[in-house]
N, CA, C and O of each residue as an XYZ file, in Angstrom:
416
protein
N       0.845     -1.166      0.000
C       0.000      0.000      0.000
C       0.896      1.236      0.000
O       1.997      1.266      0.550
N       0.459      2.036     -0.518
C       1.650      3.529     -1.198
C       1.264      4.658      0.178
O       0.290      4.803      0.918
N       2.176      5.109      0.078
C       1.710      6.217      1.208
C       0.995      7.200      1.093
O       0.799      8.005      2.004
N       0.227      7.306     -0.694
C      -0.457      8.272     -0.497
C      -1.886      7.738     -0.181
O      -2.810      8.463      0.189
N      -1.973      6.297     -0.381
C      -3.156      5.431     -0.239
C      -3.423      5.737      1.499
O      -4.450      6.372      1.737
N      -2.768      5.423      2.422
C      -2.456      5.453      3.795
C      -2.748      6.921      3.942
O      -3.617      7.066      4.802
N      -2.379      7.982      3.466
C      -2.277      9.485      4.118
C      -4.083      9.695      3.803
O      -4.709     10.298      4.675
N      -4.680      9.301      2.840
C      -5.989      9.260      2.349
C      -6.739      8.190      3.655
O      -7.548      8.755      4.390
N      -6.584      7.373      3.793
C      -7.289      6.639      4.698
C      -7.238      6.917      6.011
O      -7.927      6.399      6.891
N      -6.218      7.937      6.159
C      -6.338      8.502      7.849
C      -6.909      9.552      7.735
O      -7.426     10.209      8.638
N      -6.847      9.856      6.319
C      -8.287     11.734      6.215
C      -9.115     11.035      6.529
O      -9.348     11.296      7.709
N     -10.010      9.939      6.053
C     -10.676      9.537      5.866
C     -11.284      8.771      7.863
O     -12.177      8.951      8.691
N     -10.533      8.265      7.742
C     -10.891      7.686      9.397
C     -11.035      9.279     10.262
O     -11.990      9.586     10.975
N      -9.989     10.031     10.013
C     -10.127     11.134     11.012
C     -11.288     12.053     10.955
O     -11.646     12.733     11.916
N     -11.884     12.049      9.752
C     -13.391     12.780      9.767
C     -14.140     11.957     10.413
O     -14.857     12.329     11.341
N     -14.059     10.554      9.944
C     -14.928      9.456     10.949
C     -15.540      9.895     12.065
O     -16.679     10.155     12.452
N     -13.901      9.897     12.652
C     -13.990      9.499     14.472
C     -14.173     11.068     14.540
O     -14.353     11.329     15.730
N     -14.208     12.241     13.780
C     -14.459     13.359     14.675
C     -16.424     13.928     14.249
O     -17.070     14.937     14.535
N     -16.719     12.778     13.543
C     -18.034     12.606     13.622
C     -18.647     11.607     14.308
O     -19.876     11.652     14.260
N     -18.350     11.058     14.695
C     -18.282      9.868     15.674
C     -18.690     10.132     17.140
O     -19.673      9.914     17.849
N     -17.321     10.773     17.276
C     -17.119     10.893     18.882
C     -17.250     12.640     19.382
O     -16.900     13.123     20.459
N     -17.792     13.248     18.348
C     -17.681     14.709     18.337
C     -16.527     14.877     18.455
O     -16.551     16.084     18.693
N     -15.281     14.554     18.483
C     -14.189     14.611     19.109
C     -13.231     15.894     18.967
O     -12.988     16.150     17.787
N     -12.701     16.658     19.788
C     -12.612     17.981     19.421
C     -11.495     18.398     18.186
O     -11.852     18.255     17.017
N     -10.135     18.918     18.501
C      -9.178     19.384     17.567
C      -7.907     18.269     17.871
O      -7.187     18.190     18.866
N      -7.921     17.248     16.336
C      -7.071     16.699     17.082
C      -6.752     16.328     15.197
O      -7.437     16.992     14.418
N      -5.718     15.279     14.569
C      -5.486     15.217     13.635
C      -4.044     13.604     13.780
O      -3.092     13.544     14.559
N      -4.437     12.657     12.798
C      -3.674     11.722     12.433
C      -2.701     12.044     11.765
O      -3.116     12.685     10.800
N      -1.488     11.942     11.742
C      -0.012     12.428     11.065
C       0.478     10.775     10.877
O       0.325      9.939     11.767
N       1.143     10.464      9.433
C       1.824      9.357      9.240
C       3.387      9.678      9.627
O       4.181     10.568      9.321
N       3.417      8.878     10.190
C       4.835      8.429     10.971
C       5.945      7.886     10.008
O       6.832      8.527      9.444
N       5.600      6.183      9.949
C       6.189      5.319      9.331
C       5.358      4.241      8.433
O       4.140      4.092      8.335
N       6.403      3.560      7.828
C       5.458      2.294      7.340
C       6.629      1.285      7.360
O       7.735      1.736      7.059
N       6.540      0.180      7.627
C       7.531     -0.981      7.440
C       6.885     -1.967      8.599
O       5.737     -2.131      9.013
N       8.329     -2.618      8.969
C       7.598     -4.023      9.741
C       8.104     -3.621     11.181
O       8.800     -2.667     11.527
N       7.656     -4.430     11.759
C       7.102     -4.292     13.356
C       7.922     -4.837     13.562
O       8.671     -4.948     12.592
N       8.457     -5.640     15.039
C       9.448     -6.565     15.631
C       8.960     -7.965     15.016
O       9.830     -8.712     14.567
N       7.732     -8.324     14.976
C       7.843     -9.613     14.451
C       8.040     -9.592     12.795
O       7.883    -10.686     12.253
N       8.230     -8.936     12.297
C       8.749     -8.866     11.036
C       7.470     -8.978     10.199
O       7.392     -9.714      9.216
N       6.146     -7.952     10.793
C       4.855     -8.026      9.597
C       4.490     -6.922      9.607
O       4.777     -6.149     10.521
N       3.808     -6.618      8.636
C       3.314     -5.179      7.762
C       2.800     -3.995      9.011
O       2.450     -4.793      9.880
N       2.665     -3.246      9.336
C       3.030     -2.283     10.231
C       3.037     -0.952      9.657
O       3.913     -0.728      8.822
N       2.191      0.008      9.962
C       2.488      1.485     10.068
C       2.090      2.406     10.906
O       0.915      2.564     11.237
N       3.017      3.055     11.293
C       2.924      4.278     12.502
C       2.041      5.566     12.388
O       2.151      6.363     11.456
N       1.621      5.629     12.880
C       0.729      6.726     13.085
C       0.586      7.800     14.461
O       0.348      7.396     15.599
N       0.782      9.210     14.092
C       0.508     10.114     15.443
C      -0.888     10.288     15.827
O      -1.676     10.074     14.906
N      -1.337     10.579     16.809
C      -2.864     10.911     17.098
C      -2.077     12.372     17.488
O      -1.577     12.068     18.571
N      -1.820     13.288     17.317
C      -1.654     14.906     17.780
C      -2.684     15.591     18.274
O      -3.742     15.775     17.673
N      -2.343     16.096     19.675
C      -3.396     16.947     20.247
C      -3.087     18.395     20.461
O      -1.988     18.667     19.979
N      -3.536     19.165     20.881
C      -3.022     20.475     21.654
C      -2.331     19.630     22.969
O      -2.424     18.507     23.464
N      -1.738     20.624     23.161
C      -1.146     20.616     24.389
C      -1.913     20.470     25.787
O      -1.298     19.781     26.601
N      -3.229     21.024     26.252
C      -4.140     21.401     27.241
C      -4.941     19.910     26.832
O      -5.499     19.375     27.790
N      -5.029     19.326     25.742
C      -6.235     17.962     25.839
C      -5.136     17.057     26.150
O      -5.800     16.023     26.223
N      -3.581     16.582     26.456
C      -2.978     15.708     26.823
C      -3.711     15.416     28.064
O      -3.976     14.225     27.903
N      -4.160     15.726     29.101
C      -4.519     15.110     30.013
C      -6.217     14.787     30.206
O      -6.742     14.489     31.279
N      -6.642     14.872     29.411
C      -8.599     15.043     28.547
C      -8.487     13.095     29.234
O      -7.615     12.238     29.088
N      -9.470     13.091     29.772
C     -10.281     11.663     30.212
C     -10.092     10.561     28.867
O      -9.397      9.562     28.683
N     -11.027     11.260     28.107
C     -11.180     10.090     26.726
C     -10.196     10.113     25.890
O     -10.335      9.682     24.745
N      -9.035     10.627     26.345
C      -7.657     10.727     25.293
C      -7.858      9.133     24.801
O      -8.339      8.860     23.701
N      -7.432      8.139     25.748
C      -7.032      6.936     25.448
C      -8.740      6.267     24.920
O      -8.595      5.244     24.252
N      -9.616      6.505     25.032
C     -10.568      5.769     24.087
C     -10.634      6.342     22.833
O     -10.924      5.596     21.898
N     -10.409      7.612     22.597
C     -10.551      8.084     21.146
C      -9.019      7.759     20.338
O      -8.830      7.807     19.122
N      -8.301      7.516     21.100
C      -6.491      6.453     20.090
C      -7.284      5.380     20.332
O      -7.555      5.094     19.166
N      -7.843      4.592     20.978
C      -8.132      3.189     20.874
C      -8.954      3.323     19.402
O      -8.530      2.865     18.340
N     -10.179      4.027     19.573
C     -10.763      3.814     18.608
C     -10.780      4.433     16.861
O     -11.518      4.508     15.879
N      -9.839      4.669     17.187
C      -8.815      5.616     15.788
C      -8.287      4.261     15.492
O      -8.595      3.746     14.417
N      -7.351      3.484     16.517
C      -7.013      2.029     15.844
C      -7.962      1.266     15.272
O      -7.839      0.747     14.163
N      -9.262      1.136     16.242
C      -9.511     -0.081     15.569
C     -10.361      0.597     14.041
O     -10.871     -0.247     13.305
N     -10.459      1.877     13.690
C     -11.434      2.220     12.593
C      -9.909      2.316     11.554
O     -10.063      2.116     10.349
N      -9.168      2.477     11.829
C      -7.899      2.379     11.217
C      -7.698      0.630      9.922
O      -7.679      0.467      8.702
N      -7.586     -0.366     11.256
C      -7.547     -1.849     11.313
C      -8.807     -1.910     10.030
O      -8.521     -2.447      8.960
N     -10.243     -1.293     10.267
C     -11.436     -1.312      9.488
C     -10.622     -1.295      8.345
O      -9.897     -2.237      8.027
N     -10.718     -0.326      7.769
C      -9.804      0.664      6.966
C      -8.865      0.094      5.898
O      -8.770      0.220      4.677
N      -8.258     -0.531      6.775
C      -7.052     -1.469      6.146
C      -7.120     -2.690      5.504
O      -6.349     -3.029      4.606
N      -8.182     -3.475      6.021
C      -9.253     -4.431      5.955
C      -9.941     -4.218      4.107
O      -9.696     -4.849      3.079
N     -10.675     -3.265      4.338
C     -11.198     -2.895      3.275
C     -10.638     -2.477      1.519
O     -11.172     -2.572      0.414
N      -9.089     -1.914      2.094
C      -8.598     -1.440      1.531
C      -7.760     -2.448      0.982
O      -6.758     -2.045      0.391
N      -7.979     -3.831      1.058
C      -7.422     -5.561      1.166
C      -5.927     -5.263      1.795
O      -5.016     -6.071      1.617
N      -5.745     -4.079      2.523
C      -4.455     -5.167      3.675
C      -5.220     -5.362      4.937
O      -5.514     -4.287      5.459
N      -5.551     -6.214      5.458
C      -5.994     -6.818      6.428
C      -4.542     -6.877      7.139
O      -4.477     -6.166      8.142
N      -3.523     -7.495      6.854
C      -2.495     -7.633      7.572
C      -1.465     -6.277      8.520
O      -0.835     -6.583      9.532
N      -1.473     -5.066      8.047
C      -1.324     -3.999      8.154
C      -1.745     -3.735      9.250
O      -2.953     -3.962      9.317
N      -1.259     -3.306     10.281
C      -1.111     -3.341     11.862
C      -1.028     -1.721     11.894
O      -0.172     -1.188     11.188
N      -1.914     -0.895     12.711
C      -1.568      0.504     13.140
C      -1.249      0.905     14.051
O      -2.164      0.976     14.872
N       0.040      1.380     14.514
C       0.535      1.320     16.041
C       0.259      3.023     15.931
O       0.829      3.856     15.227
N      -0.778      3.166     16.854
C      -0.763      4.836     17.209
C      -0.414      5.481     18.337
O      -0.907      5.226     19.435
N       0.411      6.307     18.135
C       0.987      6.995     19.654
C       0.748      8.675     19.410
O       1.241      9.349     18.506
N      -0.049      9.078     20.365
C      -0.239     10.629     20.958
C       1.263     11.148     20.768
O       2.350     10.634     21.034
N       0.955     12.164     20.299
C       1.722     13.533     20.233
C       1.180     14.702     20.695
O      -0.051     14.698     20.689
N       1.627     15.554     21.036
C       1.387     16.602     21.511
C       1.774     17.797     20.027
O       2.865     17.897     19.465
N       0.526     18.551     19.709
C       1.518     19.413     18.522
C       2.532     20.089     18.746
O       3.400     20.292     17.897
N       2.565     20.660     20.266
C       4.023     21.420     20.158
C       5.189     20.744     20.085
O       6.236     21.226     19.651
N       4.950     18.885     20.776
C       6.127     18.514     20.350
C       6.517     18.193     19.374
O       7.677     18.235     18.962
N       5.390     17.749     18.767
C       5.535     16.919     17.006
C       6.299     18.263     16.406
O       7.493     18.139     16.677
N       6.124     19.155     15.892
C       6.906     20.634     15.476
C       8.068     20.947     16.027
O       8.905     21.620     15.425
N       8.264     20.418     17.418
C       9.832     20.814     17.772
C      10.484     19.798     17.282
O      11.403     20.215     16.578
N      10.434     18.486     17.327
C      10.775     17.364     16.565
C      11.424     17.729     15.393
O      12.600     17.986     15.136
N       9.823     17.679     14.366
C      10.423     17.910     12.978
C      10.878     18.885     12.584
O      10.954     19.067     11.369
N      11.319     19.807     13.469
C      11.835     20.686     12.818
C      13.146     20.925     13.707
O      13.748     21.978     13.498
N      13.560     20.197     14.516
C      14.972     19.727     15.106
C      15.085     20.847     15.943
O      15.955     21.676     15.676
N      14.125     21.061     17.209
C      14.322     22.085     18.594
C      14.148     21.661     19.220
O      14.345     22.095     20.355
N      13.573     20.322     18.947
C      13.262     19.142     20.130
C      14.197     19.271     21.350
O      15.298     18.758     21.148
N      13.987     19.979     22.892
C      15.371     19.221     23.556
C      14.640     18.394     24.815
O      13.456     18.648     25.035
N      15.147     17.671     25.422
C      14.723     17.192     26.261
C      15.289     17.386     27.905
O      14.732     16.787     28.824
């Protein structure tokens, strides 16, 4: 699957779930794509929030359910095998990151 196929299917899930779950300002960023530790199809994905919703109650049900409409997604799109590992970002950090101010 091409990455522009993948960058389309997380527009696509992310209107979903923010019709879904009303869910407020938040946005899927592609990470990576390759294989996982067990050596199968795999791609990374950010869930990015503001800074002030990192500590929001339903943080972790609305990444849960970004995966599994993700997994849908992938399914449909015939990779079934295609695994979405999603990890929260924060936008201010994702931007200090990529743009190398990151310090820790």
């Amino acid at each position: 699957m091409t990455k522009e196929m993948i960058s389309g299917i997380l527009e696509s899930v992310q209107r979903g779930l923010k019709e879904e779950l009303s869910a407020g300002d938040f946005q899927l960023a592609l990470d990576r794509i390759g294989l996982d530790a067990d050596g199968q199809d795999a791609v990374w994905v950010f869930f990015l929030i503001k800074d002030s919703d990192a500590l929001g109650e339903e943080l972790s049900m609305r990444v849960q359910r970004a995966r599994e409409l993700l997994r849908v997604a992938f399914t449909r799109a015939g990779e079934p095998s295609l695994w979405p590992f999603v990890r929260v970002r924060t936008v201010a950090e994702h931007r200090a990151i990529t743009e190398g101010t990151y310090q820790q």
